[in-house]
C-alpha positions as CSV (number, residue, x, y, z in Angstrom):
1,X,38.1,21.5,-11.8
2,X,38.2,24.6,-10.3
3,X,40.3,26.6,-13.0
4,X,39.6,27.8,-16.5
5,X,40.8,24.7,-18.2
6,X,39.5,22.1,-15.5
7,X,36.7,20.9,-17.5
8,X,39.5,20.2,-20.1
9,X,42.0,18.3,-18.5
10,X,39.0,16.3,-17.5
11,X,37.7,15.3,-20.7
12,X,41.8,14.9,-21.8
13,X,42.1,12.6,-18.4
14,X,39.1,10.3,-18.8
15,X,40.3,9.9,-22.9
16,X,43.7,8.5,-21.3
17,X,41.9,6.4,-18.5
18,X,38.5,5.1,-19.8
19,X,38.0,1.5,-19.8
20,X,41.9,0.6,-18.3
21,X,43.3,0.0,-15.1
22,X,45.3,1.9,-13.7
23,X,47.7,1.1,-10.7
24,X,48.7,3.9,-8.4
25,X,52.0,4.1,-6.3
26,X,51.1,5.9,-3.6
27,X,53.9,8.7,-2.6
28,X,52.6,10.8,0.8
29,X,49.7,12.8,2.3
30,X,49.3,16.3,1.8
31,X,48.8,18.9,4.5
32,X,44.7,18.1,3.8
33,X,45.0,14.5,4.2
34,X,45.0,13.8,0.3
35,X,46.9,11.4,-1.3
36,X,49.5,12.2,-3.4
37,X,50.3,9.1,-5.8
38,X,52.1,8.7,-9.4
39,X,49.6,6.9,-11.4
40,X,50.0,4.5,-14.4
41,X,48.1,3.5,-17.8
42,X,48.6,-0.5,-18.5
43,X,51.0,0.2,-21.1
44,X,53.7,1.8,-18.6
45,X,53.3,5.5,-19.4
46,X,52.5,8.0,-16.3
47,X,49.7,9.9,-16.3
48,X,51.1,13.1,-14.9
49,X,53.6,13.1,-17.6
50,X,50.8,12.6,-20.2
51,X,49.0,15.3,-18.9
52,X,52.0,18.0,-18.6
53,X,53.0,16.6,-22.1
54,X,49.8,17.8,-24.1
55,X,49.5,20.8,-21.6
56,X,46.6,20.5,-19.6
57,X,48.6,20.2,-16.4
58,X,52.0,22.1,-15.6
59,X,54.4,20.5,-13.2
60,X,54.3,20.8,-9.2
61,X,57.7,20.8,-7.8
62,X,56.8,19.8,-4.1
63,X,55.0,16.9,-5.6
64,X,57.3,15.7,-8.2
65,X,61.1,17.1,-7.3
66,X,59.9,19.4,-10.7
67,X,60.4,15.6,-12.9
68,X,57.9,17.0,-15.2
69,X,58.9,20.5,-15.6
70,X,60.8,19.5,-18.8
71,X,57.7,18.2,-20.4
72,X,55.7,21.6,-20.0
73,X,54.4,22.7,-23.2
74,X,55.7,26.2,-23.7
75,X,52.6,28.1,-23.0
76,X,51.3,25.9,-20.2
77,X,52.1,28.5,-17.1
78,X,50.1,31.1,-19.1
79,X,47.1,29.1,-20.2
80,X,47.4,27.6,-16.9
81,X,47.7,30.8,-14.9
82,X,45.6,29.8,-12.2
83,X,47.1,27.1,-11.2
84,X,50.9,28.6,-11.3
85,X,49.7,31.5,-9.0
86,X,48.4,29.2,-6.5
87,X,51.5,26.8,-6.9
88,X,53.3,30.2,-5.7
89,X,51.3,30.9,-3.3
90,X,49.5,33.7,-4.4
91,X,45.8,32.6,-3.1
92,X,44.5,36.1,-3.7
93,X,44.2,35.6,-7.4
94,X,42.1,32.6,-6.8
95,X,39.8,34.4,-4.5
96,X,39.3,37.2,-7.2
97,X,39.2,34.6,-9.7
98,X,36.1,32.7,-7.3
99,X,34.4,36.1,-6.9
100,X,34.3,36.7,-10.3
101,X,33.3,33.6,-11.5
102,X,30.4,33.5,-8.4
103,X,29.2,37.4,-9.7
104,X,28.8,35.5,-12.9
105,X,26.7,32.5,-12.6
106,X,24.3,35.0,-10.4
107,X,23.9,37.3,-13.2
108,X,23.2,34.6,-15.9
């Protein structure tokens, strides 16, 4: 949620999910004691891969061996610039992005 298009992808993830089941294989635990799992719509297809697909998510190589990489729409790493500067590591641009965002909601 917290990135410019998190809202999005929300809205774009509940429109996949609502009203199904959906069975999740878990995969590991990250450093933070989250679960990492590939998750599944009744008819078979895989969420992450829906997501990357319409580009409201870009793929995370540690996660998925970069599986979904080849399904990134071709402006997804800029639209979702956020996220591919934490994916490499570069937390700073969060933290301005945080600030920012904070000095905002103050002033409004």
């Amino acid at each position: 949620m917290n990135h410019p298009f998190g809202i999005k992808a929300k809205w774009a993830l509940h429109g996949f999910c609502k009203g199904q089941s959906i069975r999740a294989e878990v995969m590991n635990v990250d450093a933070h004691g989250r679960t990492v799992a590939r998750c599944y719509l009744p008819d078979g297809r895989d969420l992450s891969a829906e997501m990357v697909n319409i580009g409201m998510a870009i793929d995370w190589p540690k996660f998925s061996n970069g599986e979904y990489r080849r399904l990134e729409t071709p402006d997804a790493r800029k639209k979702l610039w956020l996220a591919d500067a934490r994916q490499k590591g570069r937390m700073h641009v969060w933290e301005k992005f945080d600030k920012q965002r904070a000095a905002k909601s103050k002033g409004d």
